[in-house]
py3Dmol code that shows the C-alpha trace and the ligand (Angstrom):
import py3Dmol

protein = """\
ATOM      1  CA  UNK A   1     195.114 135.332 106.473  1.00  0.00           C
ATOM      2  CA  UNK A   2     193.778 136.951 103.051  1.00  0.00           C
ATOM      3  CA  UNK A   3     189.934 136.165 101.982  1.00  0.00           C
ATOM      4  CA  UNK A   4     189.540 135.467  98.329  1.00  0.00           C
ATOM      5  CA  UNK A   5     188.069 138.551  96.402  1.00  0.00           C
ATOM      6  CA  UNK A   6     186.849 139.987  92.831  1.00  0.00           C
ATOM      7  CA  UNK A   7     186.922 143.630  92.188  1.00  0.00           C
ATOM      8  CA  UNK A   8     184.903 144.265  89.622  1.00  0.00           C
ATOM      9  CA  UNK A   9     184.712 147.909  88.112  1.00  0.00           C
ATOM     10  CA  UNK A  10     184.491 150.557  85.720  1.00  0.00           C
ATOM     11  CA  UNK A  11     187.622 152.597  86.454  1.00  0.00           C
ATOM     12  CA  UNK A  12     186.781 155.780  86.559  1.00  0.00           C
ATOM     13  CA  UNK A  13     188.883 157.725  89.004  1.00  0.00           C
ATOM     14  CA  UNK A  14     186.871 156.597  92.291  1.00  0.00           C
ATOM     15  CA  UNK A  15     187.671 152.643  90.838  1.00  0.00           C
ATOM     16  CA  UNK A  16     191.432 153.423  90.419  1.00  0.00           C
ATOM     17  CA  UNK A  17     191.683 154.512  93.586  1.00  0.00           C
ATOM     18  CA  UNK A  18     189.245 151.828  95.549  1.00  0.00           C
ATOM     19  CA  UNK A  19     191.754 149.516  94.165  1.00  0.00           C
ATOM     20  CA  UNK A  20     194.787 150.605  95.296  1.00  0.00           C
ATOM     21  CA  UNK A  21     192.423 151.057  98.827  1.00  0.00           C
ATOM     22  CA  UNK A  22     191.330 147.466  98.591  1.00  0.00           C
ATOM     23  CA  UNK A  23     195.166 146.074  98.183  1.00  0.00           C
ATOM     24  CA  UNK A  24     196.615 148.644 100.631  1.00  0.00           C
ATOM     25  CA  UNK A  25     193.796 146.869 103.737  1.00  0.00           C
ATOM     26  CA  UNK A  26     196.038 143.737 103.326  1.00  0.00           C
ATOM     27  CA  UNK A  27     192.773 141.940 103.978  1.00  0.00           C
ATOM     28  CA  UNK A  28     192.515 140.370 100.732  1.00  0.00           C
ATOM     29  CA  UNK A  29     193.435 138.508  98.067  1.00  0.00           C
ATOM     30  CA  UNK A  30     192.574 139.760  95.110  1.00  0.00           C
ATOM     31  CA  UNK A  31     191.860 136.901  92.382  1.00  0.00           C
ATOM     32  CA  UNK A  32     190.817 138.871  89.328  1.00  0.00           C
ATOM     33  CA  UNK A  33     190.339 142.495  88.471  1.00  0.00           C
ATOM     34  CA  UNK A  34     187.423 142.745  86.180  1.00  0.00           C
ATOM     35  CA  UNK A  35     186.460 145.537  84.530  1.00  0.00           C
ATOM     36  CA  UNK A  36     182.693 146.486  82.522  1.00  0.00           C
ATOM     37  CA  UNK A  37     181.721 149.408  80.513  1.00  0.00           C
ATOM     38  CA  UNK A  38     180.465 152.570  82.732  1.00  0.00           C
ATOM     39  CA  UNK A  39     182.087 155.421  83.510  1.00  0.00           C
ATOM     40  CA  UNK A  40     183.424 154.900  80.014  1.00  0.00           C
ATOM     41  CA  UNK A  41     183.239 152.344  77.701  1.00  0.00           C
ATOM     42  CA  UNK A  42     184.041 148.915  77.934  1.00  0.00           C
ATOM     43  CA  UNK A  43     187.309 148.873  75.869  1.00  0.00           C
ATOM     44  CA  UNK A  44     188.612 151.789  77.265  1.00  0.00           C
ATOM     45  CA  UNK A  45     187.752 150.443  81.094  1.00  0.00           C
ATOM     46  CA  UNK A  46     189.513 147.065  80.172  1.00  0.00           C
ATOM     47  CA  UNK A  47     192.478 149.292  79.071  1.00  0.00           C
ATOM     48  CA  UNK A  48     192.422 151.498  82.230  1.00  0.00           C
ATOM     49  CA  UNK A  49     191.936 148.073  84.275  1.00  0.00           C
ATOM     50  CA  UNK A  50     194.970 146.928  82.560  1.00  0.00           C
ATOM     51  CA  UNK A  51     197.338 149.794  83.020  1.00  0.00           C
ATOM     52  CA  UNK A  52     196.112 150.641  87.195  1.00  0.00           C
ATOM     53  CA  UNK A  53     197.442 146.737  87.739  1.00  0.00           C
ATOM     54  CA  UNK A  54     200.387 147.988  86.220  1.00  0.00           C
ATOM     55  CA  UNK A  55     200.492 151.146  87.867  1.00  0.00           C
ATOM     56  CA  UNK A  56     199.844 149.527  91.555  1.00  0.00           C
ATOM     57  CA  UNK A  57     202.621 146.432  90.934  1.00  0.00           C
ATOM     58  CA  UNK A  58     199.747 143.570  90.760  1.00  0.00           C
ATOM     59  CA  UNK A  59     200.143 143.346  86.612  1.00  0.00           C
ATOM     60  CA  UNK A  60     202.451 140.053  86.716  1.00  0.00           C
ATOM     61  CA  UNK A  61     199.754 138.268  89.738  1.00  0.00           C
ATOM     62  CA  UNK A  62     196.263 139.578  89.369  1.00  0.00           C
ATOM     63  CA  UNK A  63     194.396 138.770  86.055  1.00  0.00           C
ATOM     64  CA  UNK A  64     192.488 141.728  84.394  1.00  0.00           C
ATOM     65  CA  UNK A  65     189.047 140.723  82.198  1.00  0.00           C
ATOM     66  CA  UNK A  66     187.383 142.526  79.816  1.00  0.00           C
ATOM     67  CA  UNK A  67     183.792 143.166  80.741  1.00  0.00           C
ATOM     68  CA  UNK A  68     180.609 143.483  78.738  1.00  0.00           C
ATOM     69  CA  UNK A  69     180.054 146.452  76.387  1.00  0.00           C
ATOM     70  CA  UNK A  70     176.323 146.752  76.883  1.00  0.00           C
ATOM     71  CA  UNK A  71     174.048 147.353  79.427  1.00  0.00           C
ATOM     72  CA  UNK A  72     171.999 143.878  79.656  1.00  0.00           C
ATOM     73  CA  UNK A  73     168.637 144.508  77.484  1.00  0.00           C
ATOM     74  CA  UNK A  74     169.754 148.013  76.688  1.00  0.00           C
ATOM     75  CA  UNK A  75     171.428 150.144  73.903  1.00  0.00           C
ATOM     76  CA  UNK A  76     174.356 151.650  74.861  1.00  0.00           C
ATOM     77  CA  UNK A  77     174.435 154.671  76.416  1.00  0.00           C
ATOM     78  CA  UNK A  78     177.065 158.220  76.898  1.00  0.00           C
ATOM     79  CA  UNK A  79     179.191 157.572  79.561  1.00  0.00           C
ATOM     80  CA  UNK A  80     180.072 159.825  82.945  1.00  0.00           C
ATOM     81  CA  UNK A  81     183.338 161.545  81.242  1.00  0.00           C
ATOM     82  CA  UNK A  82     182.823 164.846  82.991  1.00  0.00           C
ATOM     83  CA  UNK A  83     183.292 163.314  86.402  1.00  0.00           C
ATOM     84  CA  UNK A  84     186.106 161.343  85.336  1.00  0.00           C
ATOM     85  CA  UNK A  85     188.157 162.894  82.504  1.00  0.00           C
ATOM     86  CA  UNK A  86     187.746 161.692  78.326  1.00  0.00           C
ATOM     87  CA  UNK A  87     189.499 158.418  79.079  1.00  0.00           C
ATOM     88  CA  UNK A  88     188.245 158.027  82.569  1.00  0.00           C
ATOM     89  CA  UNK A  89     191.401 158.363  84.277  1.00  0.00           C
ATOM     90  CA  UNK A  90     191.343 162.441  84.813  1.00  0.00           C
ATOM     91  CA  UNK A  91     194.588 163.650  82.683  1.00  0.00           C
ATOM     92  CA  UNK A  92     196.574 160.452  82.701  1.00  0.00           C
ATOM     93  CA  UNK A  93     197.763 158.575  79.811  1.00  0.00           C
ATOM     94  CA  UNK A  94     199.076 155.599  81.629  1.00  0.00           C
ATOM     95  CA  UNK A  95     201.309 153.103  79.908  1.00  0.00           C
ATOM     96  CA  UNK A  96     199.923 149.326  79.301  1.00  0.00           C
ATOM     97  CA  UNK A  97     200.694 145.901  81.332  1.00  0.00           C
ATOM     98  CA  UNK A  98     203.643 143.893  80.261  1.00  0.00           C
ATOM     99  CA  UNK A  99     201.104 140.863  80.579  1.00  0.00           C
ATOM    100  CA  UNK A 100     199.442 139.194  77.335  1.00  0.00           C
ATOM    101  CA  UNK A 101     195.222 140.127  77.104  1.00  0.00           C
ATOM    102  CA  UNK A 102     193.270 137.464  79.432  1.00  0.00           C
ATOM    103  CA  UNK A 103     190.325 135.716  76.642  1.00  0.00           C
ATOM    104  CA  UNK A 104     188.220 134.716  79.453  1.00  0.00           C
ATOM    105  CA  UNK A 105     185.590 137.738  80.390  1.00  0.00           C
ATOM    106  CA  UNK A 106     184.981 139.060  83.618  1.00  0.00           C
ATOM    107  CA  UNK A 107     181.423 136.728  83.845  1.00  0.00           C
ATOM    108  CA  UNK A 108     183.605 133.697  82.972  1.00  0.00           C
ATOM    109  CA  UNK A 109     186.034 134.709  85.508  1.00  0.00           C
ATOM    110  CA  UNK A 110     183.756 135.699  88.102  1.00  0.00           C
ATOM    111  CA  UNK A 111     182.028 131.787  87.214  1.00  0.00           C
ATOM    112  CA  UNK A 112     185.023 130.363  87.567  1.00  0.00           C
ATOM    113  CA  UNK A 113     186.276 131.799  90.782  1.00  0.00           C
ATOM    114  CA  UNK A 114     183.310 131.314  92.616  1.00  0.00           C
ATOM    115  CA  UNK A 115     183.821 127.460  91.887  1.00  0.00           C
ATOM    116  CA  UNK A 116     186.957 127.548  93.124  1.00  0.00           C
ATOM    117  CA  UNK A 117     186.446 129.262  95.789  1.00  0.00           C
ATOM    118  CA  UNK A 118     182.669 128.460  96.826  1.00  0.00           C
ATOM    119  CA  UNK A 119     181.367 129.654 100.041  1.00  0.00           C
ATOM    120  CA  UNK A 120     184.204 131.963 100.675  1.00  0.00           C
ATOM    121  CA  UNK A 121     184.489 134.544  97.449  1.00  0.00           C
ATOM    122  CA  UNK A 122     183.407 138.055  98.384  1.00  0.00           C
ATOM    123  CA  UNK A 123     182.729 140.229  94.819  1.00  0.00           C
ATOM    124  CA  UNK A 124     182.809 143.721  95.241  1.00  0.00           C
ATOM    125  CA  UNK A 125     181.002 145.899  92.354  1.00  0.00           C
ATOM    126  CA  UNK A 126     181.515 149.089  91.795  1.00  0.00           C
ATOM    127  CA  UNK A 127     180.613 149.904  88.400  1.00  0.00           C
ATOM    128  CA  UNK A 128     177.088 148.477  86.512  1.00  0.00           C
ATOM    129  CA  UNK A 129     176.284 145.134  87.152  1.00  0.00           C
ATOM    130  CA  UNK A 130     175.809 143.920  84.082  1.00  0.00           C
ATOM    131  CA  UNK A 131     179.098 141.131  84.539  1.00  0.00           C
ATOM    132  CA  UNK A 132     177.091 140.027  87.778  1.00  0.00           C
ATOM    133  CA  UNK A 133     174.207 139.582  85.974  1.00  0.00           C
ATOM    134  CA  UNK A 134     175.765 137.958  83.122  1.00  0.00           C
ATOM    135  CA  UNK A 135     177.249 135.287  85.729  1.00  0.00           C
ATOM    136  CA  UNK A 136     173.893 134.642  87.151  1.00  0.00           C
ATOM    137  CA  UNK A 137     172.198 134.121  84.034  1.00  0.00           C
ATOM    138  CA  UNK A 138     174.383 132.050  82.638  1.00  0.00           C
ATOM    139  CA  UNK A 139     174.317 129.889  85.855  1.00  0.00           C
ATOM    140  CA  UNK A 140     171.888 131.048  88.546  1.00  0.00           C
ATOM    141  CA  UNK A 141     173.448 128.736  91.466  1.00  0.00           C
ATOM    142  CA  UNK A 142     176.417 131.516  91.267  1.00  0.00           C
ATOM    143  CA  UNK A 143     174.027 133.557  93.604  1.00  0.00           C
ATOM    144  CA  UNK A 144     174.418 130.439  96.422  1.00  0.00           C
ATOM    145  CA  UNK A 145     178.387 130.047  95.394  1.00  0.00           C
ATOM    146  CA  UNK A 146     179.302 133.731  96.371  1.00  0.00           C
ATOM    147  CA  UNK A 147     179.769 134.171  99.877  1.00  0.00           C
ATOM    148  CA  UNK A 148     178.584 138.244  99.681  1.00  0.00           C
ATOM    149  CA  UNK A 149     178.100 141.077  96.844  1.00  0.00           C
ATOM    150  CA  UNK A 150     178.806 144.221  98.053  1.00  0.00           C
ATOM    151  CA  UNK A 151     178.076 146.817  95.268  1.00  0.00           C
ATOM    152  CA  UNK A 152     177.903 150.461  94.992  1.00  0.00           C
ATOM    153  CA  UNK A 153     175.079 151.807  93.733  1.00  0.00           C
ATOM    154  CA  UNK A 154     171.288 153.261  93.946  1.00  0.00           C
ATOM    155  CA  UNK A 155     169.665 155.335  96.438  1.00  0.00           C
ATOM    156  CA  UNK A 156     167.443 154.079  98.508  1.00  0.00           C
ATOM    157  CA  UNK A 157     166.119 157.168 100.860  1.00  0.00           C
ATOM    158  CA  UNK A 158     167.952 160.032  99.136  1.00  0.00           C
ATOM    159  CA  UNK A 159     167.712 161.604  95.837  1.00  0.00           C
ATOM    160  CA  UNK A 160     169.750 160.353  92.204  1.00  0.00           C
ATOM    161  CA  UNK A 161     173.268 161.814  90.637  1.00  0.00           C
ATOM    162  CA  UNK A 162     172.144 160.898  87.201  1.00  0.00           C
ATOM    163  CA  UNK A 163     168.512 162.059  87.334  1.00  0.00           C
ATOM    164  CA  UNK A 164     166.202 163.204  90.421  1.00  0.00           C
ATOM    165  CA  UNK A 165     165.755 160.086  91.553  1.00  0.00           C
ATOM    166  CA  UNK A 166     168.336 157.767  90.039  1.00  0.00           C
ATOM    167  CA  UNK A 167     171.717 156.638  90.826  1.00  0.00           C
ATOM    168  CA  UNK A 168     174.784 156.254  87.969  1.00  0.00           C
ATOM    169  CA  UNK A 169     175.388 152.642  87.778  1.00  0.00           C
ATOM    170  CA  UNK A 170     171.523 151.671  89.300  1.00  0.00           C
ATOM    171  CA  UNK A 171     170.942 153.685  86.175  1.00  0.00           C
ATOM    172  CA  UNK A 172     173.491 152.958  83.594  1.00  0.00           C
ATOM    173  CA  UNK A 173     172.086 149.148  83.702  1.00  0.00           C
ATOM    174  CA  UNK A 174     168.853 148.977  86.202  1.00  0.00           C
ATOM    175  CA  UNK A 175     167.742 145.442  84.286  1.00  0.00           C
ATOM    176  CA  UNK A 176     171.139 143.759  86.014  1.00  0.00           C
ATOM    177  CA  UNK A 177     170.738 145.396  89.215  1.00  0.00           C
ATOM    178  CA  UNK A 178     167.060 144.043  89.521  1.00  0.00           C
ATOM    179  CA  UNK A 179     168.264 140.633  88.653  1.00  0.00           C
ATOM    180  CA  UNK A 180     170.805 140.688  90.416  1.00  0.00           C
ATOM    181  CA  UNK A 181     168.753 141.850  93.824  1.00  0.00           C
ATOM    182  CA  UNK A 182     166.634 139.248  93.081  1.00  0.00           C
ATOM    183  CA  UNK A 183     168.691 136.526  92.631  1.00  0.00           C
ATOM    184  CA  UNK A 184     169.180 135.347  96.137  1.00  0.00           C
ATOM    185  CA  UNK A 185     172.670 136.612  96.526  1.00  0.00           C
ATOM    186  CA  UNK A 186     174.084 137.666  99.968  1.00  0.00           C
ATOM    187  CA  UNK A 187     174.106 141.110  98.862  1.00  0.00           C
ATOM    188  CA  UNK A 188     175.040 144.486 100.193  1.00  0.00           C
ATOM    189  CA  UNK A 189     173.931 147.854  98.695  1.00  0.00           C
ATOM    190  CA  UNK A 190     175.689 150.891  99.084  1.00  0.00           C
ATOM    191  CA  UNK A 191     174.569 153.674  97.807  1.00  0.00           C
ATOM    192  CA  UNK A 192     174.441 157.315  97.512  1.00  0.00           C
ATOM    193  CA  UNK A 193     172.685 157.138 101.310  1.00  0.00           C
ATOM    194  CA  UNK A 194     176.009 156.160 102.541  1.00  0.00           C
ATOM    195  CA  UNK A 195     178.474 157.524 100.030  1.00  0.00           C
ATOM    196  CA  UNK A 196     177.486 161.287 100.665  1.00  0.00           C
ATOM    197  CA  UNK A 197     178.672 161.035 103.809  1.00  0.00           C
ATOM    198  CA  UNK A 198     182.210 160.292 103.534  1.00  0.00           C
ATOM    199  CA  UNK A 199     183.250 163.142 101.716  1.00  0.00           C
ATOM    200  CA  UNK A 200     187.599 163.464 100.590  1.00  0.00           C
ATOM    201  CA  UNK A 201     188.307 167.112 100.933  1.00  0.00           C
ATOM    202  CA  UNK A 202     191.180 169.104 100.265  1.00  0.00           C
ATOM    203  CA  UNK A 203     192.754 168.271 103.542  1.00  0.00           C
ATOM    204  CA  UNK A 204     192.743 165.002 102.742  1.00  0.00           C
ATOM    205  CA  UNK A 205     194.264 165.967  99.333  1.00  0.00           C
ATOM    206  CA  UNK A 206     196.983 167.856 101.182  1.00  0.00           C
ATOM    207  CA  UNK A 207     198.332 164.719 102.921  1.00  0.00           C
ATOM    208  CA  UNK A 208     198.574 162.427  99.485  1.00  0.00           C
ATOM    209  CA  UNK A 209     200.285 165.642  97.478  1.00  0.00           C
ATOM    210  CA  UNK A 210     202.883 165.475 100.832  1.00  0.00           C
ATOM    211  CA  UNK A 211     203.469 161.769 101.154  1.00  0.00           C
ATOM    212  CA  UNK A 212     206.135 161.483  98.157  1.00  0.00           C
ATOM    213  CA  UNK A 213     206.611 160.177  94.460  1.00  0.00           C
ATOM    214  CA  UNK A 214     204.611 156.858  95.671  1.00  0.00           C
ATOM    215  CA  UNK A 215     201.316 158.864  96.293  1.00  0.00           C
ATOM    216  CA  UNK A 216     202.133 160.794  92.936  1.00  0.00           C
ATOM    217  CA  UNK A 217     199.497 159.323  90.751  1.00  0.00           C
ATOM    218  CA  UNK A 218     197.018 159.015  93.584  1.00  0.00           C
ATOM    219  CA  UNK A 219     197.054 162.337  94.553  1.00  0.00           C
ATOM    220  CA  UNK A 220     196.518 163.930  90.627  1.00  0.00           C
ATOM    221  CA  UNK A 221     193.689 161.420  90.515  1.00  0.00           C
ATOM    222  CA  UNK A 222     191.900 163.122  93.175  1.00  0.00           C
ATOM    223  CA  UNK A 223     192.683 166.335  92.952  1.00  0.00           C
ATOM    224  CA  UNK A 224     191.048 165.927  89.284  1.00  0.00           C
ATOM    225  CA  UNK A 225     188.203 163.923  91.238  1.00  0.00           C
ATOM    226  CA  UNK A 226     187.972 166.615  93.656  1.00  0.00           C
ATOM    227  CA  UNK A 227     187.885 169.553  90.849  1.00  0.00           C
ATOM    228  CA  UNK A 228     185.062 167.823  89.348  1.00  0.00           C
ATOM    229  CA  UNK A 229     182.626 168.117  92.329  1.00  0.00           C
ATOM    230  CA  UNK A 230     181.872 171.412  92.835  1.00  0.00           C
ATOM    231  CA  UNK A 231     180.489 171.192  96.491  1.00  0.00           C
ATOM    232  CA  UNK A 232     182.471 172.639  99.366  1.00  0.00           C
ATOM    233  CA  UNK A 233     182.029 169.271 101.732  1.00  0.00           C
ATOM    234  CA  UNK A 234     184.601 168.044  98.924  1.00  0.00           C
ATOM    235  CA  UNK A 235     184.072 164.678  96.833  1.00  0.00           C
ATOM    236  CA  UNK A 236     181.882 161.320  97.466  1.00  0.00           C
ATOM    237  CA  UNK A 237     184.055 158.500  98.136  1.00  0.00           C
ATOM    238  CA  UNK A 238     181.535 156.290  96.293  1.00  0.00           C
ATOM    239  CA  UNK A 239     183.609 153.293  95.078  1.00  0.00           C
ATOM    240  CA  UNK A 240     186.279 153.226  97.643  1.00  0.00           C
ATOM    241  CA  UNK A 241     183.229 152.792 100.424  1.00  0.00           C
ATOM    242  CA  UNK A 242     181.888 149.409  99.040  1.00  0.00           C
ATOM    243  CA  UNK A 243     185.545 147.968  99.348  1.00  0.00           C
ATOM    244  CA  UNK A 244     185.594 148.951 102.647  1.00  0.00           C
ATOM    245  CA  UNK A 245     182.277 147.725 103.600  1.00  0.00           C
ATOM    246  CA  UNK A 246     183.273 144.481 102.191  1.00  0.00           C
ATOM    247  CA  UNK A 247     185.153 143.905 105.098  1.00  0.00           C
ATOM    248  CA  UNK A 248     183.703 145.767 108.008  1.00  0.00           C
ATOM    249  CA  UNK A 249     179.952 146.916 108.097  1.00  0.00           C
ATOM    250  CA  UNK A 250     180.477 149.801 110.592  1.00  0.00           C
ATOM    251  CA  UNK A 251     181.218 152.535 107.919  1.00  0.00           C
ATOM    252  CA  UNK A 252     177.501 152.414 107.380  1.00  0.00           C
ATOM    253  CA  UNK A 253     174.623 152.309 108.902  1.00  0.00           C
ATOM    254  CA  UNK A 254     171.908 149.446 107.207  1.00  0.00           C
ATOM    255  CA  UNK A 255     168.905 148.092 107.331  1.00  0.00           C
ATOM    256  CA  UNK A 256     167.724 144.671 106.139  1.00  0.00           C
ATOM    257  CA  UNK A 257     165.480 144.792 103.227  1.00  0.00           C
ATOM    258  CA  UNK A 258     164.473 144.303  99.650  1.00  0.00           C
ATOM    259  CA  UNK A 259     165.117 146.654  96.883  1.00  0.00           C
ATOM    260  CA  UNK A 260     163.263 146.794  93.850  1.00  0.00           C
ATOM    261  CA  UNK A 261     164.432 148.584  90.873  1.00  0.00           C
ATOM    262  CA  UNK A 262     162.344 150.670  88.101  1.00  0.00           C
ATOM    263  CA  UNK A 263     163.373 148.876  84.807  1.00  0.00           C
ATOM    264  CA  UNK A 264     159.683 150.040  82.414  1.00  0.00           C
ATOM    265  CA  UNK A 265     159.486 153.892  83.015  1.00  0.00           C
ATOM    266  CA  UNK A 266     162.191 156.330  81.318  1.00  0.00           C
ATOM    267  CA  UNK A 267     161.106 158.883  83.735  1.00  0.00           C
ATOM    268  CA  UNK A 268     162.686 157.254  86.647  1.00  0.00           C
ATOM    269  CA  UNK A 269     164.554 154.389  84.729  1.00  0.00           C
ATOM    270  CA  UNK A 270     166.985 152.683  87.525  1.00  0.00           C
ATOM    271  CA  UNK A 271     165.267 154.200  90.607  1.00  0.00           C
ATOM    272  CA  UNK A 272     166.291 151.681  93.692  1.00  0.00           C
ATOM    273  CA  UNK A 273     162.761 151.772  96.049  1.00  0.00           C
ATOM    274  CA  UNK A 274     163.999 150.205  99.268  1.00  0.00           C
ATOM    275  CA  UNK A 275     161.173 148.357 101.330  1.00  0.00           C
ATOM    276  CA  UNK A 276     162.203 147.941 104.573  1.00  0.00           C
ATOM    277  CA  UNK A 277     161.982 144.724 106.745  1.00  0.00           C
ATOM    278  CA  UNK A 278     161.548 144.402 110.427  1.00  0.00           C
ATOM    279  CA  UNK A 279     161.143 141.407 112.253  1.00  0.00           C
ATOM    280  CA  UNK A 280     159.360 142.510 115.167  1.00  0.00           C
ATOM    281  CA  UNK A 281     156.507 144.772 113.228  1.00  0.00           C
ATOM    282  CA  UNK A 282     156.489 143.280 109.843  1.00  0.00           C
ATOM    283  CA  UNK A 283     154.224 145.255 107.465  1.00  0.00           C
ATOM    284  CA  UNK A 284     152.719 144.079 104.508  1.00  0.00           C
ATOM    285  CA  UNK A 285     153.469 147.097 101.383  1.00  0.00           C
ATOM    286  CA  UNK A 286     152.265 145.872  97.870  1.00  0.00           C
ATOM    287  CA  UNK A 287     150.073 143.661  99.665  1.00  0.00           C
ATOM    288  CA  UNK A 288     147.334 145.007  96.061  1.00  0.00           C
ATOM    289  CA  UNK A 289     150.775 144.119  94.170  1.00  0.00           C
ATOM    290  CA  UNK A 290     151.400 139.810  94.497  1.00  0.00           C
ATOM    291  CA  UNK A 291     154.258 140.169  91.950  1.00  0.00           C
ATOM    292  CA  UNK A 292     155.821 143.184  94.141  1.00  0.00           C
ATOM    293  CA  UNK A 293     154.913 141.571  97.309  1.00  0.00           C
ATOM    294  CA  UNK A 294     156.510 138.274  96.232  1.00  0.00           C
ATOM    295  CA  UNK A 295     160.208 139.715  96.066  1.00  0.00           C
ATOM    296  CA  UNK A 296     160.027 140.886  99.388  1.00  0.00           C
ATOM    297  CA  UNK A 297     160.927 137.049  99.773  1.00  0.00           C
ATOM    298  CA  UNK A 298     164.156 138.689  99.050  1.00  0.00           C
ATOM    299  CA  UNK A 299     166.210 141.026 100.982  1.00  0.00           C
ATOM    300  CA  UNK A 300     169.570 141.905 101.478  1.00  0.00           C
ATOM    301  CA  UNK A 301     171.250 144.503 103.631  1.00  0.00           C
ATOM    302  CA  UNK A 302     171.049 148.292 102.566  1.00  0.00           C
ATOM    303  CA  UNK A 303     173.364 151.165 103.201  1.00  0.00           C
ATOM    304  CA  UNK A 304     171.153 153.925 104.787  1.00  0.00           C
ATOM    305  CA  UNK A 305     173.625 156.100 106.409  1.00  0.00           C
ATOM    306  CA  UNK A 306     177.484 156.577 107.983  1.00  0.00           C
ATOM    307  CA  UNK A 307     178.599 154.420 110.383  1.00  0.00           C
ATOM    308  CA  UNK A 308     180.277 154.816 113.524  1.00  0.00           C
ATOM    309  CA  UNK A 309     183.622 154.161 112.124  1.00  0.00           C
ATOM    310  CA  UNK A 310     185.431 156.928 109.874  1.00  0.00           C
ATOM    311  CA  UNK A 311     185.887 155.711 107.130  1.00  0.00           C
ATOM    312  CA  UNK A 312     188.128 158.839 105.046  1.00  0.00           C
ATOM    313  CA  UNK A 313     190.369 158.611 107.758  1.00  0.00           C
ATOM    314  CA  UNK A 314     191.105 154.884 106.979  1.00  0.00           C
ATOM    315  CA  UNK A 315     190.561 156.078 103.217  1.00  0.00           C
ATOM    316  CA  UNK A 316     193.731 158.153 103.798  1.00  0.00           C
ATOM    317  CA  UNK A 317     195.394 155.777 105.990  1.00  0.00           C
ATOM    318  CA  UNK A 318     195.044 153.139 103.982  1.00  0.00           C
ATOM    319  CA  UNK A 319     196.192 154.446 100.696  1.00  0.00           C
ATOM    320  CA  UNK A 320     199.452 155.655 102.138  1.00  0.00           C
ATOM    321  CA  UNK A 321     200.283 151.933 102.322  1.00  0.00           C
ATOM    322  CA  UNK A 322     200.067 150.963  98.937  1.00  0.00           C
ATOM    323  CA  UNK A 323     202.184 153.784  96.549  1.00  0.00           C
ATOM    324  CA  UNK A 324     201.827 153.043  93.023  1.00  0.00           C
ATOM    325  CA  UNK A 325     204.827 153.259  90.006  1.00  0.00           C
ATOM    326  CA  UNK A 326     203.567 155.314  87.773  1.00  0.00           C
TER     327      UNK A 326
END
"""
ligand_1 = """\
1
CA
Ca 182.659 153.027 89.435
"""
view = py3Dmol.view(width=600, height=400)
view.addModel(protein, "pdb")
view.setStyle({"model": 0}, {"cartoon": {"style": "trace"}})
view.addModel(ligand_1, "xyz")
view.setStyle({"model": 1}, {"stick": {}})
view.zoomTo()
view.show()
């Protein structure tokens, strides 16, 4: 029994490779792959989208969309390339689907799906929000539809990757993030609190560069990935962590809360300030601040930590299920 999902994403190298993650758990059913501008822009992220389904086998059953080119209120901005190679893929130069270009965008899918599917369609976001938020302002009762939003991004307790204090995709579109936050959505944020902590190292690279022709494509995308981080715990597995929390909570520790993100200042543009919640000593921050203290009204669940359950190894695991073709 498979549970109706959306992976929507800005593939990027982590992306590629949370997807082939999120088809090798056999837990879900993926019902569109949607893409939005990030790492790199939008057109090129709808063309990466399009040749990974290829690449993983899904072209001819999962739908790709093209996402939006713009952060919500924002101009545009330069994208991550150094992390993730000029066309966000490392050194590849994969070929196209075989399938004609879906029309519908990833908001219109994402609309649509949660219709079909309402009450029981998890979305998993691991790029900007800025599709999420395009759903939910087109039609705010998609925040009731969606059963849970588990995204990666912001920090809540632990410094930024993109500035001091502020996280890539919190960052890249903070407007969408605090709508989204504040939407009412089930939502689960995990962020750099969480994704330090389950680090891919070249151990783990060893065992994809042994495991065949299958794990060929996998294993140059991370050992690109893992050339780009220059720390000797090895690389973040940021996007391949929400997918996983998706389905089971105990990679991470978290906390129930509300996060509130910094949308006015430049200086820390996209900063995610987690205020905690706790039933049995509730405290009253912001209580000088009644348009703060009003969206404590609503919280969600935040990544603070690793869990008790390892998630690399089921990383690993995991992808060694699911070879790709190319
Ligand atoms: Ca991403």
């Amino acid at each position: 029994m498979t549970a109706p999902i959306v992976l929507d994403s800005d593939p990027g190298i982590d992306d590629a490779v949370a997807l082939q993650y999120l088809l090798g758990t056999g837990l879900w059913d993926l019902k569109a792959y949607t893409t939005v501008g990030g790492n790199v822009p939008a057109s090129q992220t709808f063309r990466n989208g399009r040749a990974l389904a290829r690449a993983f086998g899904i072209d001819g059953d999962v739908p790709v969309h093209r996402g939006a080119g713009r952060p919500l209120t924002r101009l545009p901005y330069s994208a991550a390339g150094e992390f993730h190679g000029a066309e966000g893929l490392g050194a590849e130069r994969l070929p196209d689907a075989s399938v004609p270009e879906q029309t519908e965008t990833s908001a219109q899918a994402m609309l649509r799906l949660s219709r079909q599917y309402e009450g029981e369609l998890t979305v998993c976001a691991t790029g900007p929000l800025t599709n999420v938020a395009l759903a939910l302002t087109e039609d705010p009762d998609f925040a009731r539809r969606v059963k849970h939003l588990v995204f990666m991004g912001g920090a809540a307790e632990v410094p930024g990757n993109i500035t001091p204090v502020a996280e890539f995709n919190a960052w890249a579109d903070p407007d969408a993030v605090d709508l989204v936050v504040s939407s009412g959505i089930r939502y689960t944020m995990v962020g750099l609190d969480a994704t330090h902590g389950w680090r891919f190292t070249k151990d783990h690279l060893a065992v994809l560069e042994d495991a065949g022709e299958g794990m060929a494509l996998t294993a140059r995308l991370m050992r690109y990935y893992l050339e780009a981080y220059t720390e000797a715990a090895g690389s973040p597995l940021h996007d391949p962590l929400a997918v996983g929390v998706c389905a089971d909570e105990s990679f991470v520790t978290a906390a129930d809360g509300t996060v509130v993100v910094e949308c006015a200042s430049e200086l820390t543009r996209g900063k995610t300030v987690f205020i905690p919640y706790d039933s049995d000593y509730p405290r009253a921050y912001y209580a000088e601040s009644p348009l703060v203290a009003a969206r404590t009204a609503h919280r969600g669940r935040v990544a603070l930590g690793t869990g008790p359950r390892d998630f690399t190894a089921d990383f690993v695991t995991t992808l060694l299920k699911r070879p790709g073709v190319a």
